[in-house]
C-alpha positions in Angstrom: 0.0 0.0 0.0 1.3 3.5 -0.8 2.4 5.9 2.1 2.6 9.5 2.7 5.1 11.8 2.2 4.2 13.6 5.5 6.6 15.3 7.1 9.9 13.5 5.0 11.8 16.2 2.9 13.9 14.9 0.1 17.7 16.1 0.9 19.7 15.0 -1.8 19.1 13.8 -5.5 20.5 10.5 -5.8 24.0 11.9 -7.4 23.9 15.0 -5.0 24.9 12.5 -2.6 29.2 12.4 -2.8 31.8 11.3 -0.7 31.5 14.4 1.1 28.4 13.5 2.6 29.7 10.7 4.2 28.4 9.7 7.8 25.6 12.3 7.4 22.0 11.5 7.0 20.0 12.1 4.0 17.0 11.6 2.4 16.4 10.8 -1.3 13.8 9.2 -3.5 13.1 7.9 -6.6 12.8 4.3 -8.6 13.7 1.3 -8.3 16.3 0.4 -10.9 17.2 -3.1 -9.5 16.7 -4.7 -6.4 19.4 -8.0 -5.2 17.9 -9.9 -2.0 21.5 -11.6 -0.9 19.8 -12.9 2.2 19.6 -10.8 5.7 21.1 -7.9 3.1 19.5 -6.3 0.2 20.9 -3.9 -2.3 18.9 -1.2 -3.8 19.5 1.0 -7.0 17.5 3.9 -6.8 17.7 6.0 -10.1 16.0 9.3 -10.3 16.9 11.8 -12.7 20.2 12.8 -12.1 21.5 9.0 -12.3 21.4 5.7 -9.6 22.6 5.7 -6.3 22.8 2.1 -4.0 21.1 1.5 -0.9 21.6 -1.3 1.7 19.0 -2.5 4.0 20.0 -4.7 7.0 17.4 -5.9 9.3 19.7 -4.9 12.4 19.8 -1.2 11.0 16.3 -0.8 9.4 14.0 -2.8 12.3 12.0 -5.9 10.8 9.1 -3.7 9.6 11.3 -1.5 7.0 12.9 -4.8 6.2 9.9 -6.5 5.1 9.4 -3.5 2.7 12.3 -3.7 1.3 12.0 -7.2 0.5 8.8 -6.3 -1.2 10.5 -3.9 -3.9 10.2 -4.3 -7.1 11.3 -2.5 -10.4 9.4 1.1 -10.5 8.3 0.8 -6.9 8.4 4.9 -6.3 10.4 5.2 -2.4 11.5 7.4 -0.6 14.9 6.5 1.8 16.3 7.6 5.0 20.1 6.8 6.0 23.5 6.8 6.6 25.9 7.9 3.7 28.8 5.6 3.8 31.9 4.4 2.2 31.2 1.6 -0.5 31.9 -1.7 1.4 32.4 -3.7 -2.0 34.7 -2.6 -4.8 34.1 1.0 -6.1 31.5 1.1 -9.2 33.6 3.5 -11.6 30.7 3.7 -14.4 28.7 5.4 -11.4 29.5 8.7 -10.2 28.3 7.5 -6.4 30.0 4.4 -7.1 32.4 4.9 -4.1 29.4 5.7 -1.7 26.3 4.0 -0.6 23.5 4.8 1.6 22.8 2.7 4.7 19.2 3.1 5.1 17.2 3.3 8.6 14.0 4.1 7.1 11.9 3.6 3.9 8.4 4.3 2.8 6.9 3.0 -0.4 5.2 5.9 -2.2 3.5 3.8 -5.3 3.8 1.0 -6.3 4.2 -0.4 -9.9 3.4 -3.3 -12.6 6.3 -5.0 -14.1 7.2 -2.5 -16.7 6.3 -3.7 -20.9 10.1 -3.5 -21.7 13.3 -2.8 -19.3 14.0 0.9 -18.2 17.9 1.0 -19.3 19.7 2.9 -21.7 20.3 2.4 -25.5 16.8 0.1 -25.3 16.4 -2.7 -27.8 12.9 -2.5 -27.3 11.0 -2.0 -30.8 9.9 2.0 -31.1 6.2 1.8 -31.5 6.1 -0.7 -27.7 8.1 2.4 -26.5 6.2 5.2 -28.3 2.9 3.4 -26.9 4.5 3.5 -23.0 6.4 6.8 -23.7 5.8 7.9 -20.0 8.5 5.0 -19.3 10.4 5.2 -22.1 11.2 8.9 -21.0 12.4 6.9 -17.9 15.8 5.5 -19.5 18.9 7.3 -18.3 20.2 8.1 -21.9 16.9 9.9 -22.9 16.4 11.9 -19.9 20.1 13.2 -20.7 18.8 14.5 -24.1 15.7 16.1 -22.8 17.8 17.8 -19.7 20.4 19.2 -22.7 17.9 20.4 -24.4 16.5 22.3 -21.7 19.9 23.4 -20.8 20.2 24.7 -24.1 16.9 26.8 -24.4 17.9 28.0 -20.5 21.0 29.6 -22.5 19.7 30.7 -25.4 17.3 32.9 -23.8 20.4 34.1 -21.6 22.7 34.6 -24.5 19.7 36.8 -26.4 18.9 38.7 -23.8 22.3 40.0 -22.7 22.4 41.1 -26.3 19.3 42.8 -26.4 16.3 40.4 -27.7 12.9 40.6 -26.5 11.3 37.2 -26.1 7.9 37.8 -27.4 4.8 35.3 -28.0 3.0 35.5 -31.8 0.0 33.8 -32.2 -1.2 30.1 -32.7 -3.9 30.5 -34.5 -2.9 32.5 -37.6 -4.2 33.6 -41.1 -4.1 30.3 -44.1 -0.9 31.8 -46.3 -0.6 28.8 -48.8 3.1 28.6 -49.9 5.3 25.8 -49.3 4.3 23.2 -46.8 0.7 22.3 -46.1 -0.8 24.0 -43.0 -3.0 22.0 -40.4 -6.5 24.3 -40.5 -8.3 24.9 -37.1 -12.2 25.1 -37.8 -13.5 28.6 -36.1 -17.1 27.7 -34.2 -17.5 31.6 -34.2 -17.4 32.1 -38.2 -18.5 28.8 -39.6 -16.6 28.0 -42.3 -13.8 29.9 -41.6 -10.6 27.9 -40.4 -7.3 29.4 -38.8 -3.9 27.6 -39.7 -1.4 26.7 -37.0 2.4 28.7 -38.0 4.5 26.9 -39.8 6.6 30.2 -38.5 6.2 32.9 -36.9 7.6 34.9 -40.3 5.1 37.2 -41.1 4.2 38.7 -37.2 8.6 38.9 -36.6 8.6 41.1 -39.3 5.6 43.0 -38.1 7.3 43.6 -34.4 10.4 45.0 -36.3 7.9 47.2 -38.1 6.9 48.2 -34.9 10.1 49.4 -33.5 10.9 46.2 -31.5 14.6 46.1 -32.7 15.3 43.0 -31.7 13.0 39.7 -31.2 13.0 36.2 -30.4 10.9 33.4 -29.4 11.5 30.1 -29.0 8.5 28.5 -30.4 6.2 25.6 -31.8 5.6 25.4 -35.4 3.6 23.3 -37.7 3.7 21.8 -40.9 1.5 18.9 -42.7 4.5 17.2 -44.3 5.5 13.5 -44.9 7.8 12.0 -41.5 11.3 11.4 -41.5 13.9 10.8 -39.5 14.4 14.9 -38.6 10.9 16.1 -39.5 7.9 16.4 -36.9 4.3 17.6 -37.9 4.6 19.8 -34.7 8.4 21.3 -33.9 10.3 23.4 -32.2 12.4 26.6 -33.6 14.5 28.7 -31.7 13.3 32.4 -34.0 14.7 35.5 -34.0 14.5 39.2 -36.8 16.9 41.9 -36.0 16.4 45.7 -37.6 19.2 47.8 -39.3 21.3 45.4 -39.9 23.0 42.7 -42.9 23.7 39.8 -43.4 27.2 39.7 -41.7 25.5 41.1 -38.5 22.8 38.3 -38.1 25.8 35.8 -38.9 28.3 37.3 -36.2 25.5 37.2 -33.9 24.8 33.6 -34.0 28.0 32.3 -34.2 28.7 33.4 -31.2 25.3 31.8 -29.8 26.4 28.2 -31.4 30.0 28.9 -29.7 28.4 29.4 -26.0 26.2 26.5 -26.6 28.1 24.0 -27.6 31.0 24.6 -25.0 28.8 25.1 -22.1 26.7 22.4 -22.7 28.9 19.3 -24.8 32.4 20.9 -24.0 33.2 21.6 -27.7 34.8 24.3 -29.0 33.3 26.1 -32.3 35.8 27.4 -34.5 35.0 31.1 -35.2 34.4 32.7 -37.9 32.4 29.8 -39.5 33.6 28.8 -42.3 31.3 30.3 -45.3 30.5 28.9 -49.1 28.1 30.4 -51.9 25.6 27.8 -52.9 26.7 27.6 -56.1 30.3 26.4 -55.0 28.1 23.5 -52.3 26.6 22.5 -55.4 29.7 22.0 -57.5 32.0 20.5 -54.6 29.3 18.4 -52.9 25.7 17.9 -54.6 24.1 19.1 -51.9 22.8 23.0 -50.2 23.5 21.2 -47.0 27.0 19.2 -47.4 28.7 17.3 -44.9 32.7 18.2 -45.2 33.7 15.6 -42.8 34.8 13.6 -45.6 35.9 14.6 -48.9 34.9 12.4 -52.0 33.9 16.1 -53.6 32.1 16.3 -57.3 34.2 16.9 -59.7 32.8 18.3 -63.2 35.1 16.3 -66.3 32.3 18.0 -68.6 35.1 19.0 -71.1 37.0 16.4 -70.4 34.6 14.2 -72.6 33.4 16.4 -74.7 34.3 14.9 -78.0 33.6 11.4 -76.4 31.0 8.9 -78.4 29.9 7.2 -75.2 26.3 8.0 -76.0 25.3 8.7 -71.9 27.9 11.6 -71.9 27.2 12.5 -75.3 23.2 13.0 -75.0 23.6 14.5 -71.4 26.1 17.3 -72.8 24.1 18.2 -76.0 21.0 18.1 -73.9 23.1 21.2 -72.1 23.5 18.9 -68.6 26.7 18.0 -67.4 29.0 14.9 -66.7 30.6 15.0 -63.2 32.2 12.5 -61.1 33.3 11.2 -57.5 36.6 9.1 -56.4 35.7 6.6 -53.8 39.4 6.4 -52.8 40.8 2.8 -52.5 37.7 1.2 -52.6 38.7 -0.4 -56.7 38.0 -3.9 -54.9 34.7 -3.5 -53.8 32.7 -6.1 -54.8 30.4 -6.6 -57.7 27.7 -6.9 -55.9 28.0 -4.1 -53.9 28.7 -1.6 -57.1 24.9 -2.8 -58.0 23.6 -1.6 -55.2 25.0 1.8 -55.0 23.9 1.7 -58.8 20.3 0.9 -57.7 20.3 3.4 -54.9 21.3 6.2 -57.1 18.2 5.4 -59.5 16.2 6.2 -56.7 17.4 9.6 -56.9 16.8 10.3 -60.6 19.7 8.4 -62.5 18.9 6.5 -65.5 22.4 4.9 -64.8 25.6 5.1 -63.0 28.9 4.3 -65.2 32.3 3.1 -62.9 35.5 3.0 -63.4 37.8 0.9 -61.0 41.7 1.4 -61.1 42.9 -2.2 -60.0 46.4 -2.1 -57.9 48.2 -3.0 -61.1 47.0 -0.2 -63.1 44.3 -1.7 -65.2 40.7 -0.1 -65.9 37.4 -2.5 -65.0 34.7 -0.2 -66.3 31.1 -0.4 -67.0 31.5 1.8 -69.8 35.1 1.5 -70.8 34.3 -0.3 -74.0 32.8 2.9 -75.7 35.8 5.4 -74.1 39.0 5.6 -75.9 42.3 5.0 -73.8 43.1 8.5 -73.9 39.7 9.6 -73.0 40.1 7.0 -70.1 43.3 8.4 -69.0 42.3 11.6 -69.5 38.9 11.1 -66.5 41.5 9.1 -64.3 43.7 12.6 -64.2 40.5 14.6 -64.3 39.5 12.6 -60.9 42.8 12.7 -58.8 42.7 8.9 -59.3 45.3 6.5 -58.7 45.6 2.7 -59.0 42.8 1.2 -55.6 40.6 4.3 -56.8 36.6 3.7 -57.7 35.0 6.6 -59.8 31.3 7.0 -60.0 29.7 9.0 -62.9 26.7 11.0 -63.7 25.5 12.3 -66.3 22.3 14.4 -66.7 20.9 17.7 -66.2 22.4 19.8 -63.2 20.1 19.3 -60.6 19.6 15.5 -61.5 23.4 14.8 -61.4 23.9 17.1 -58.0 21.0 14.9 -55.9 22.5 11.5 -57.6 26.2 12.4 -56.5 25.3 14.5 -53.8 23.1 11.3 -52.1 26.1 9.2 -53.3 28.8 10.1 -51.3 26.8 10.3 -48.5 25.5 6.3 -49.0 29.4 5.6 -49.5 30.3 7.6 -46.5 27.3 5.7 -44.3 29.1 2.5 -45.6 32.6 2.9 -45.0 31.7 4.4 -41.6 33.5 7.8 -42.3 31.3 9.7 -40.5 32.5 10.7 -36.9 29.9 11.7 -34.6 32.5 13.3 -32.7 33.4 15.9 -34.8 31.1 19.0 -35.3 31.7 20.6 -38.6 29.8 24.0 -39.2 29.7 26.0 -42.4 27.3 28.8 -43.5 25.9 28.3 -47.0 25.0 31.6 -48.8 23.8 33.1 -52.2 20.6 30.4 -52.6 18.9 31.2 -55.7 15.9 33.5 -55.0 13.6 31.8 -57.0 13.0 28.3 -58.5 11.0 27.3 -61.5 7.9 24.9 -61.0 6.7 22.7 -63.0 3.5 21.7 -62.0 2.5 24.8 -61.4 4.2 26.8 -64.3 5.7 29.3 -62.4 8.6 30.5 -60.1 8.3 29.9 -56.5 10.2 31.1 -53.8 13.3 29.4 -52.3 12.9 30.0 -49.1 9.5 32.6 -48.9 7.8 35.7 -50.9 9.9 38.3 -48.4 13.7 37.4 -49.0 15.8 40.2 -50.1 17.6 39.7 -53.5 21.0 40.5 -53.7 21.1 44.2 -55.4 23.6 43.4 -58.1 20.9 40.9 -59.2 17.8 43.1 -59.5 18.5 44.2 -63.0 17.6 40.1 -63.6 14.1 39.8 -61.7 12.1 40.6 -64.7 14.4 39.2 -67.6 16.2 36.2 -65.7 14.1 35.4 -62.7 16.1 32.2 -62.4 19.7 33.5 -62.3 18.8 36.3 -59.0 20.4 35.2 -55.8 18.9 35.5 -52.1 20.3 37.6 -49.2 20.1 34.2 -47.5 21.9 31.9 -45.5 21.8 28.6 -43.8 23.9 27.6 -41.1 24.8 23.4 -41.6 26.1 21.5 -39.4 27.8 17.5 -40.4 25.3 17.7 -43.4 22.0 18.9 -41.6 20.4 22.1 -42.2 20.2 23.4 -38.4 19.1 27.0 -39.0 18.3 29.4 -41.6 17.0 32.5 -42.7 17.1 35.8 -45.0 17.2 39.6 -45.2 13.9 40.8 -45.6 12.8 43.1 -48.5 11.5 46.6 -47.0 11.1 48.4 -49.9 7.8 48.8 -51.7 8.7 48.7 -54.7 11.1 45.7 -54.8 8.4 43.6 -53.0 6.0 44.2 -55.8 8.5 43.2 -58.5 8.9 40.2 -56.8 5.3 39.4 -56.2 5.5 39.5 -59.8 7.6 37.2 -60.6 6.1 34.6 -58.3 3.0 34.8 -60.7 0.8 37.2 -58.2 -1.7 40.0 -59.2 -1.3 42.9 -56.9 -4.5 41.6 -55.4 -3.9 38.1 -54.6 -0.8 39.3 -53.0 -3.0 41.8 -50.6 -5.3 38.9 -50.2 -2.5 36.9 -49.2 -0.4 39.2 -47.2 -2.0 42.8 -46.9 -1.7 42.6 -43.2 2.2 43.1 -43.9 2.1 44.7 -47.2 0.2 47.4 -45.2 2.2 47.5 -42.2 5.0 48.7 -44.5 3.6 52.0 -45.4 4.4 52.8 -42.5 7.6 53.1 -41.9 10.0 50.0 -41.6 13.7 49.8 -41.2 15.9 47.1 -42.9 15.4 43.9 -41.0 17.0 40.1 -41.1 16.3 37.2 -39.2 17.3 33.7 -38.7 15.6 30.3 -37.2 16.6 27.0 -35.9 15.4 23.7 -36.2 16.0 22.9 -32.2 14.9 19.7 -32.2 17.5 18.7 -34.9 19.9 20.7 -33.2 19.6 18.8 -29.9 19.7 15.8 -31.9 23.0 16.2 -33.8 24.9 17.3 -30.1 23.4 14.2 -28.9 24.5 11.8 -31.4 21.4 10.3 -31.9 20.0 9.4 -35.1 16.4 10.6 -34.7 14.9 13.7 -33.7 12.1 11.5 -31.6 14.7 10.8 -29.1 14.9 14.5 -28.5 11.4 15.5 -28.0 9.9 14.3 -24.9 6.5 12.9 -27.0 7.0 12.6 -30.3 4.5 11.5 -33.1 5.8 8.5 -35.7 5.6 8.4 -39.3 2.0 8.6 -40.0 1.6 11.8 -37.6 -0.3 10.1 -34.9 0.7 9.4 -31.1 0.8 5.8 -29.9 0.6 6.6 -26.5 -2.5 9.2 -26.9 -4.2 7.7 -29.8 -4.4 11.4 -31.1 -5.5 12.0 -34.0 -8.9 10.2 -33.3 -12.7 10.6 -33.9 -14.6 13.2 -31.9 -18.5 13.9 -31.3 -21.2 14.5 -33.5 -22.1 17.2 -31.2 -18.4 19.1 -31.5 -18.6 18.8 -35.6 -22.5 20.3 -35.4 -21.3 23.4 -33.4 -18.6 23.7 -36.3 -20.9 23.0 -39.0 -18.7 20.5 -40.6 -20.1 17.6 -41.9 -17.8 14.0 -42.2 -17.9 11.9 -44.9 -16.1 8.3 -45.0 -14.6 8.0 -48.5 -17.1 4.8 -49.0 -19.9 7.7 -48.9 -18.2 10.1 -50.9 -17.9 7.0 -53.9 -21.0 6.3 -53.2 -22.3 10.2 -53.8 -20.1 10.5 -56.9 -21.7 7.4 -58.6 -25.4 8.5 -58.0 -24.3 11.9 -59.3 -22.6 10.1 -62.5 
């Protein structure tokens, strides 16, 4: 049966209690980790969140009333224990940091009591992740995820510190917001009030930052849920969490500096590791060239490398079609990997089809010197020897090939190197590489819809020398903007904003909008700006993947304390789920299974 806490006072968290505390009585609570009944003497780990701390009951210290408790224990049992700190009596426990100590108790009370837990509470859990989703109240048990959850409130605790000491406000924008359809889908909120109407849930807080600066705010931040209606991944949440923040009168290098100092006080105060500053910084042109990708990880090398002219007069008909069809042939070196196996060459051949290659030629440079080649047949020797210089190759070398447009070879190389990476296990989880990518196109063409959309949204500033091209070349303008990557992962980005009237009409424009849908859209803002509004730039993170790469941990689910899974719903609250009849008739919204809606459409037909 469960007992009071009346009158007991916790003293201590379990790892509170040190070697200094020895011969002094404490008090200290929390689960049972493991309990070991070694006759007449039973050991106790209690855990709580700070880590596990062993008790010892004895029947001559505890009286046989506390004893019998104690042999009643079981994993989860909630206690609460009153002793004697003392010097370990067995060998010290060196992967504990009270493993020199333990606490001789005198009293105990049994505060809950528990089932046998679905699946062990221990670190780096084999349990499957839906049994743990499902019991996520115990999964949030396990040492090694509470760790992540107290770092990640460690790091909010000193961003807000950080920001404030340089002059942020931390202000709240609303959760209910105005539908402002481009880019990801929003989740709608029905509106009882205006039947018919429905807010949107912020898949940022864009639009109302920009406002405060427009309202002489200076500097803002929040750090903030969001929401998008996108597919799952491994670092993608329907609901997550961005640390936001607009400055006013400055440029890009001030919203860089800013932040760079930020990363360089969170990382060593909270993992011990020292950011390199300045960051290093790369156009996105030159990411695209070196590495295939606008986020690259440069913990590796294994860079693109564009032999275009080097087969330019070649027959191979792959090369040939891709060049006249005004793509381009480039290339990566899979250094002393020649002997991989047959086998193994398919596979990466197969996985870059799933990226948009019709094919993938190789070339392997045996020990001896000699080509194997799935397309050295068509290639003359000189041509051969000519890639194998072009390449930095040398006999043990494996070269992979692309040819197609641009963007098709960049995501097929790009994807490549990391899949070779993944394979040869090059990618060191210790090492935090940062770099700034800069110079994004502003704009990029769609085909579905037949029009330009914006890179990153409607208000990014293009880069003045490239104004004279938003009419005529709306495809060649680069962005103000800037994303800060770290070991391949987009952790942040953001923009200068366009203030002037003018230049925000032009590029309304080219996006394909009448000067009335864009007031439809945005006139909130559009009319905010008549007002007066300095120059302004802003930035946001992705928190929950940033918690998640200074974590090593391959998921962003093991970041957040209850996450969703893949198809958006919660195990462990069965949310989304039906609701009454009653709640939809005070919305006025009417559900129809899509059994009924067939049915409708064939009586209509």
């Amino acid at each position: 049966m469960a007992e009071s806490m009346k009158g007991l006072k916790r003293s201590h968290r379990c790892t509170e209690v040190t070697s200094k505390n020895i011969g002094e009585t404490v008090t200290v609570m929390g689960w049972v980790a493991k309990s070991r009944n070694k006759g007449g003497i039973i050991f106790v780990d209690l855990r709580d969140r700070s880590g596990i701390l062993q008790l010892i009951f004895e029947e001559s210290n505890t009286g046989s009333e506390n004893f019998a408790k104690a042999e009643s224990l079981r994993s989860e049992f909630v206690i609460a224990v009153t002793g004697e700190v003392a010097k370990r009596s067995g060998a010290a426990n060196e992967n504990l940091a009270t493993g020199d100590i333990e606490i001789i108790a005198k009293d105990i009370r049994i505060l809950s009591e528990a089932l046998t837990p679905p699946f062990p509470i221990e670190a780096n859990s084999k349990t499957k992740d839906e049994l743990r989703l499902k019991y996520r109240y115990l999964d949030l048990r396990r040492p090694d995820l509470q760790a992540n959850i107290m770092m990640r409130s460690r790091v909010a605790v000193l961003t807000r510190a950080f920001l404030e000491e340089e002059g942020f406000l931390e202000i709240e924008t609303p959760v209910l917001t105005k539908s402002t359809p481009e880019g990801a889908r929003d989740y709608l909120v029905p509106s009882r009030v205006h039947p018919g109407n429905f807010y949107a849930l912020p898949q940022s807080p864009q639009l109302f930052k920009q406002l405060l600066m427009c309202s002489g705010y200076d500097r803002y931040f929040q750090i903030v849920k969001c929401f998008r209606d996108e597919d799952l991944r491994a670092d993608r949440q329907p609901e997550f969490t961005q640390i936001d923040m607009e400055l006013s009168f400055v440029d890009v290098d001030d919203v860089i500096e800013v932040n760079e100092r930020l990363l360089a006080k969170m990382f060593k105060e909270t993992i011990g590791v020292d950011v390199q500053l300045p960051i290093q910084r790369m156009t996105w042109q030159e990411a695209m060239d070196r590495f295939g990708s606008d986020k690259p990880d440069t913990r590796f090398g294994m860079e693109l490398k564009d032999v275009s002219e080097v087969v330019a007069k070649s027959e191979f008909v792959v090369f040939k079609n891709a060049l006249e069809q005004g793509g381009s042939v480039r290339g990566i070196n899979a250094n002393g990997q020649a002997g991989m196996p047959r086998k193994k060459i398919d596979a990466l051949v197969a996985f870059a089809k799933d990226y948009g290659a019709k094919g993938l030629a190789y070339l392997a440079i045996t020990p001896e010197g000699e080509y194997k080649s799935s397309f050295a047949k068509f290639m003359t020797e000189e041509e051969l020897a000519g890639l194998v210089e072009a390449m930095d190759a040398k006999p043990g070398d494996l070269l992979f090939f692309a040819a197609d447009k641009n963007e098709v070879v960049w995501d097929v190389l790009g994807n490549l190197r990391l899949e070779i990476a993944i394979n040869l296990d090059l990618l060191d989880k210790n090492v935090y590489n940062f770099l700034w990518v800069t110079e994004f196109p502003l704009l990029e063409y769609n085909e579905e819809e037949g029009r330009y959309t914006a890179k990153h949204h409607p208000f990014t500033m293009p880069m003045e020398e490239d104004l004279q091209y938003l009419e005529s070349d709306p495809g060649r303008v680069r962005a103000k903007a800037y994303d800060i990557v770290l070991n391949g992962t987009e952790i942040g980005g953001g923009s200068v904003r366009i203030h002037q009237n003018d230049v925000q009409e032009r590029m309304f424009e080219a996006l394909g909008f009448t000067k009335e849908e864009a007031y439809d859209r945005f006139g909130f803002l559009l009319n905010a700006f008549k007002y007066g509004v300095p120059p302004h730039a802003g930035l946001a993170y992705g928190l929950d993947r940033l918690i998640m790469l200074m974590a090593k941990v391959d998921s962003i689910r093991d970041v957040i304390a209850f996450p969703k899974v893949k198809d958006a719903s919660c195990l462990m609250t069965d949310a989304p789920n039906l609701v009454d009849d009653k709640q939809l008739d005070e919305l006025c919204i009417a559900v129809a299974t899509k059994e009924e809606e067939a049915e409708a459409k064939n009586k209509e037909e």
